[in-house]
N, C-alpha and C positions, 0 to 999 in steps of 0.2 A: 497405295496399299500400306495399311499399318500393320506392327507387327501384334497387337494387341489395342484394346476396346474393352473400356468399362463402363457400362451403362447402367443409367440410374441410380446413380452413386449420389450421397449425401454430401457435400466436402465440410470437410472443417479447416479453416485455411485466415491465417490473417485476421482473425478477429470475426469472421464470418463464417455460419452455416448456410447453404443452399444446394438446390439441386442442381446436380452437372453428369456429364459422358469427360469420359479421358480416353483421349488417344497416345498410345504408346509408340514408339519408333526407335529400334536400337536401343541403347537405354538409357533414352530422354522420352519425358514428356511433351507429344508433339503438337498436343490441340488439347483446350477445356473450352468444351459450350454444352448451352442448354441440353442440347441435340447431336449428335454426329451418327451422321449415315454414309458409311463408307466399306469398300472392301477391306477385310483385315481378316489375320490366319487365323486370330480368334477373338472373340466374342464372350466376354463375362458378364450377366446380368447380374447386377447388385442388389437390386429387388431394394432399394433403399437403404443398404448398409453404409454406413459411415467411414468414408474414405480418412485418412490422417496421413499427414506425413511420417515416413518412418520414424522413429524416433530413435535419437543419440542419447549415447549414453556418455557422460564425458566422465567416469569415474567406476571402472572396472579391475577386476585384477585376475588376469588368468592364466597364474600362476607357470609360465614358460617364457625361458627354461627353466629346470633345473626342479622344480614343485609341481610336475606333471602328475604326482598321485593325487592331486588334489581338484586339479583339473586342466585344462590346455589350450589354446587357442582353435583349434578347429570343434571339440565338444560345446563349449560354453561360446561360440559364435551362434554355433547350430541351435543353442538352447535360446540366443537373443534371439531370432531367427523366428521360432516357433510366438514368442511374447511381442511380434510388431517392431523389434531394435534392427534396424539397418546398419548402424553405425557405432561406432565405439571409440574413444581413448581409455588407453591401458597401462596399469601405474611400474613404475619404473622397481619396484620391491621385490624382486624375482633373486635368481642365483645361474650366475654373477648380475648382482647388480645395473640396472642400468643407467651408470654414470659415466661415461663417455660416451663419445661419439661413435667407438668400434662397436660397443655392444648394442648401441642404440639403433646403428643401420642392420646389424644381427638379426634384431625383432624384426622389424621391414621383410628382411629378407625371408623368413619364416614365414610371418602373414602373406607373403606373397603367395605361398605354396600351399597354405594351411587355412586361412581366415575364409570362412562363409558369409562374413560382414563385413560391409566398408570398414576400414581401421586406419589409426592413427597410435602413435604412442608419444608417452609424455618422456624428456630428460628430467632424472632423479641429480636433486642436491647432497650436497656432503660439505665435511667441514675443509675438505683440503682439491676439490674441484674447481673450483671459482676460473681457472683458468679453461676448462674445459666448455664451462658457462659462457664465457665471454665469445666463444667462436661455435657455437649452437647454430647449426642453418636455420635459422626461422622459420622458413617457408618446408620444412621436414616435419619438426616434432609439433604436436600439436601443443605443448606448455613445458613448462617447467617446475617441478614438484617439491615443496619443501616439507620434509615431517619436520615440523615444530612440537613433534611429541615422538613419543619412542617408536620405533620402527626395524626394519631389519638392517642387521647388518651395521656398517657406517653412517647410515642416513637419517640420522638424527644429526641435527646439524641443530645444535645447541651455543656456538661461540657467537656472540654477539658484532663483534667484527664482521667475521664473516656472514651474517646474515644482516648484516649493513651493507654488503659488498656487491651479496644478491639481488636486494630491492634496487640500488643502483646500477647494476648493470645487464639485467636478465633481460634479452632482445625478444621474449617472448611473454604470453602470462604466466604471474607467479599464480602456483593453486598451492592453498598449502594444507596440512593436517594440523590443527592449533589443539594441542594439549600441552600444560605446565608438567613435564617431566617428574623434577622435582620436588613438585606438591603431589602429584600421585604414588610416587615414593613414600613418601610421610603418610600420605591414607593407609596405603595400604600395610605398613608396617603398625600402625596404632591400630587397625583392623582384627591384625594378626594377635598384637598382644591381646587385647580385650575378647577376644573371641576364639583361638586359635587356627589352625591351620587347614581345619576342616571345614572353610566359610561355604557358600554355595553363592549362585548367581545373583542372590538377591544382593549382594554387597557390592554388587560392580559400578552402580551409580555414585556410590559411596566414596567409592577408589579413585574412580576417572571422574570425579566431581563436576560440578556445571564451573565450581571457582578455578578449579586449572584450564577449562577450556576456556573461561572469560578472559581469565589472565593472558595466556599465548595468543587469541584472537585480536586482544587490544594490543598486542604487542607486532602482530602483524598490522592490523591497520594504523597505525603510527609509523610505520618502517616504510607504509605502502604512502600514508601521505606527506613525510618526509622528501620521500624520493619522485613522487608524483610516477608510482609505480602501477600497470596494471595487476592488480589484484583478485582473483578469485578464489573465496574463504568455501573450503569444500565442506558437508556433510554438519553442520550446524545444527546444533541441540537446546540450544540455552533459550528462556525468554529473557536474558540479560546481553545475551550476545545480541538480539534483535536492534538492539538501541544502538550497534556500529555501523547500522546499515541506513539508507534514506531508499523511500518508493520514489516513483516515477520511471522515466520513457529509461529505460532501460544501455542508449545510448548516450544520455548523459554522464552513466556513470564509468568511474575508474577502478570501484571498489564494489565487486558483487558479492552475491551468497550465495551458497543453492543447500538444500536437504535433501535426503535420502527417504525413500519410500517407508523404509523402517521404523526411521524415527516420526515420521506423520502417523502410521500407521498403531505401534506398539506405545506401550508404556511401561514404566515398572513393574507396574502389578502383575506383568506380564512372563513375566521371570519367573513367576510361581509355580506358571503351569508349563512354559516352554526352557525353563533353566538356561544351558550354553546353548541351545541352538542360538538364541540372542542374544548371547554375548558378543558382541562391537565395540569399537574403538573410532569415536567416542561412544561414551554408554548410552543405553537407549533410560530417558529421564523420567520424569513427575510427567501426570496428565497436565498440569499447569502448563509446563515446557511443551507438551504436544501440543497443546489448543494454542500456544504462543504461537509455534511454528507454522500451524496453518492458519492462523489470523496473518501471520506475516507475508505468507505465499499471495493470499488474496489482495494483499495490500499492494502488492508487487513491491513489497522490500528483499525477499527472495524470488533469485530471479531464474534458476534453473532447479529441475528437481531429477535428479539422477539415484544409482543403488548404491554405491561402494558393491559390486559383487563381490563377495571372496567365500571362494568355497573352503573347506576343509572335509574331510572323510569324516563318517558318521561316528567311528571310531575311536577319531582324535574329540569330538567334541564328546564324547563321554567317560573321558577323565574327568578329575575332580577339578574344578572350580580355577583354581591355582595353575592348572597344568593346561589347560583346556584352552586351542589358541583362538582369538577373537574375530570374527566375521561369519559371513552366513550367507547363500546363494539365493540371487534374486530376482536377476535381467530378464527371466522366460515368467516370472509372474509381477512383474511391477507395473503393468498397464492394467492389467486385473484390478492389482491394487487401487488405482487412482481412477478406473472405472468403478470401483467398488463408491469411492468420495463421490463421483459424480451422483451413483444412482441416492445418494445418500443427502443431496442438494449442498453439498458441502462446496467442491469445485466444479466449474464448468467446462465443457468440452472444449472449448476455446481458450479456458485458460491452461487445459492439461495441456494443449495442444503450445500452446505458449512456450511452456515449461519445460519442453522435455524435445522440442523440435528448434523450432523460430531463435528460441533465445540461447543456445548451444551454438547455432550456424550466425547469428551477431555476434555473439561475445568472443570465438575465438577464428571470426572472419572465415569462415568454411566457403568454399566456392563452391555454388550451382545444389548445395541441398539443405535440406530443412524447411523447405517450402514445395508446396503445391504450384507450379509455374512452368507454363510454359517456354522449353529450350532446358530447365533444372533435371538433375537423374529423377528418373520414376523408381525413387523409392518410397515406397509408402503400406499403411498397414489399414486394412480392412476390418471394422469391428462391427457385430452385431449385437446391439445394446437390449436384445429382448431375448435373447440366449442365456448360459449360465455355462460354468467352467468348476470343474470336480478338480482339483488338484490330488491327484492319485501316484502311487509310487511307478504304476506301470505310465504314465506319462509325464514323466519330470527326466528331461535330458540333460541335466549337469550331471557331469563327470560322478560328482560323489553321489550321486543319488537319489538324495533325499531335498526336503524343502520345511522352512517353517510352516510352510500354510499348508502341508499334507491335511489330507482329509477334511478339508474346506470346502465347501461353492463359492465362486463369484459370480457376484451378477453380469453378465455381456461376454462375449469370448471374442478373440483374435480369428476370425473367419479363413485371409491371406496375408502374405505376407511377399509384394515385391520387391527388390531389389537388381538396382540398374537395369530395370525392364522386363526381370525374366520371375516368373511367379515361382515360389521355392515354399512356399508352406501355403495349403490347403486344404478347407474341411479339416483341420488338426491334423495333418500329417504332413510331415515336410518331402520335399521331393529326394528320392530316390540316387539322384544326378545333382547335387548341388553345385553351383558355381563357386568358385573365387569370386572373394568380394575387390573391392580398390581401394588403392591410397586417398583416405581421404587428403585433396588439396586445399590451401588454404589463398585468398587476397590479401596478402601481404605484399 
């Protein structure tokens, strides 16, 4: 007797499309064959819809504790939930902080009560932690986080010392945020003279320039192959950063990249019409730097593509330019997005699948998911690629509200969505009873 059965399922799994039945049990996946004829309490005909593994997100921020107006751990689980994300790491830039160990088992403790999705959270660096680094459970947090660009609070960790101290002793991955500080200082002060105080979004590329992300980037992979440190360079913009990175088996490497849906997707010119909502840190660049970024993807020089979510209230993003704080909510529509490249013959189902499952559950050793296998959790997301997706105000579950892509279609929609065996989003509605999700654990 199983507890579920999906038949007629497409898989995308491993570098491979074909037809298969899954059987569910508990919540594992207990059987993949051509066929499966068995008793179970329920029966999903998939009628050929394209099974995928859930998809992680190793680069979220949702904003708890302490920046709850913005959004929370159980809203913005619910909203990955709806977009095919089973799983998450969640950035350390909250209030208080999470730079130690106390605050760090905090979060845990919260998710436990509150996350609709598997989760994990990253330990945040600073200039005067390194001790608190050195005694990090490794097999807890899922990384180690350095803003190498400005950031909340203390966590700009700018002393060169100390971020020699890091790359040599961090018992986990470094992920870091690579902006030159004080060359974005200087933009945007020469910005200001020559133009005044009243700039608008199209200046932000300007400000947060490709030169300070190249700069802190090459400054991270020097530190990383120095120390023969693992490194992984988050949310990359540049096609000049592209040249820090080498393709291939993805196991070879020490030193990864990954991009965000945002920067594949937008460009500059894009500011015109969408202003702050796309203001990010780093900027979103030139169509050059787009097209760089997903020649790079395909190349497999970048090897994960995740969102940065970070919501803000509609509110705050409609201050002036200067005042207006940078990030933009995206985990409930970022498989859209990269379904949108598919139908587009840009990427392949197999390499989205790559990108956003497979190669999150290698790079930071995640035990028993991100793959389609049997004995691994059954989480996984159900996509119907001959459907379309309205991005509407009355369907968008982050916290704040709103989304860049309101009033869009996309091609294919998010059909279901399992997790640890139990179906929680359905025909576009999420169930009513949602479970806790689990710690994500790690092979370490």
């Amino acid at each position: 007797m199983f507890d579920l059965i999906l038949k007629n399922g497409t898989l995308v799994n491993e570098g491979q499309i074909f037809e298969s039945d899954i059987a569910i049990k508990g919540d594992r996946i207990e059987k993949i064959a051509p066929s499966i004829d068995a008793e179970s309490k329920e029966i999903i005909d998939l009628q050929g819809k394209h099974v995928f593994p859930g998809l992680i997100d190793d680069q979220v921020h949702f904003r708890e504790p302490g920046l709850t107006h913005k959004g929370n751990i159980q809203s913005e689980s619910r909203a990955g939930l709806a977009g095919g994300v089973t799983g998450y790491f969640e950035m350390p830039n909250v209030n208080p902080t999470t730079t130690n160990r106390v605050n760090l088992q905090a979060k845990f403790d919260l998710a436990a009560t509150k996350s609709h999705a598997n989760y994990s959270f990253y330990m945040g660096a600073s200039n005067s932690n390194i001790e608190e680094i050195k005694q990090l459970d490794h097999t807890l947090a899922c990384g180690l986080k350095v803003f190498m660009g400005a950031s909340t609070g203390d966590m700009l960790v700018d002393n060169r010392d100390t971020l020699d101290a890091i790359f040599r002793e961090a018992p986990v991955n470094i992920v870091t945020h690579c902006e030159d500080t004080p060359m974005i200082q200087a933009n945007e002060e020469a910005v200001i003279a020559e133009f005044g105080e009243e700039i608008d979004a199209t200046f932000h590329p300007q400000i947060r320039s490709a030169a300070a992300c190249l700069k802190s980037s090459q400054l991270a992979h020097d530190l990383a192959t120095k120390h023969g440190s693992n490194l992984h360079i988050l949310h990359l913009t540049t096609a000049d950063e592209m040249k820090l990175l080498t393709s291939g088996d993805l196991a070879a490497k020490k030193i990864t990249g990954e991009v965000c849906v945002h920067h594949l997707y937008f460009s500059e010119a894009d500011y015109l019409t969408h202003g702050n909502q796309i203001k990010c840190n780093p900027s979103i660049k030139t169509e050059q730097d787009r097209l760089a970024l997903i020649e790079a993807v395909k190349a497999n020089k970048i090897d994960i593509i995740a969102t940065d979510h970070a919501p803000h209230t509609w509110e705050e993003k409609q201050q002036a330019y200067l005042k207006a704080p940078s990030g933009l909510p995206l985990i409930q529509h970022s498989l859209l997005v990269l379904l949108d490249f598919y139908a587009k013959g840009i990427f392949s189902l197999e390499q989205i699948v790559q990108k956003t499952s497979h190669n999150i559950a290698e790079r930071f050793q995640i035990k028993d998911r991100g793959y389609l296998r049997e004995g691994g959790f059954a989480d996984l997301a159900i996509v119907d690629l001959s459907a379309e997706t309205a991005v509407t105000k009355e369907n968008i579950l982050y916290h704040c509200g709103w989304s860049p892509f309101m009033g869009q279609t996309f091609p294919g929609s998010v059909e279901h969505t399992i997790i640890n065996g139990q179906v929680v989003y359905r025909d576009g509605i999420l169930s009513s009873d949602l479970p806790i999700g689990q710690r994500i654990q790690f092979n370490r």
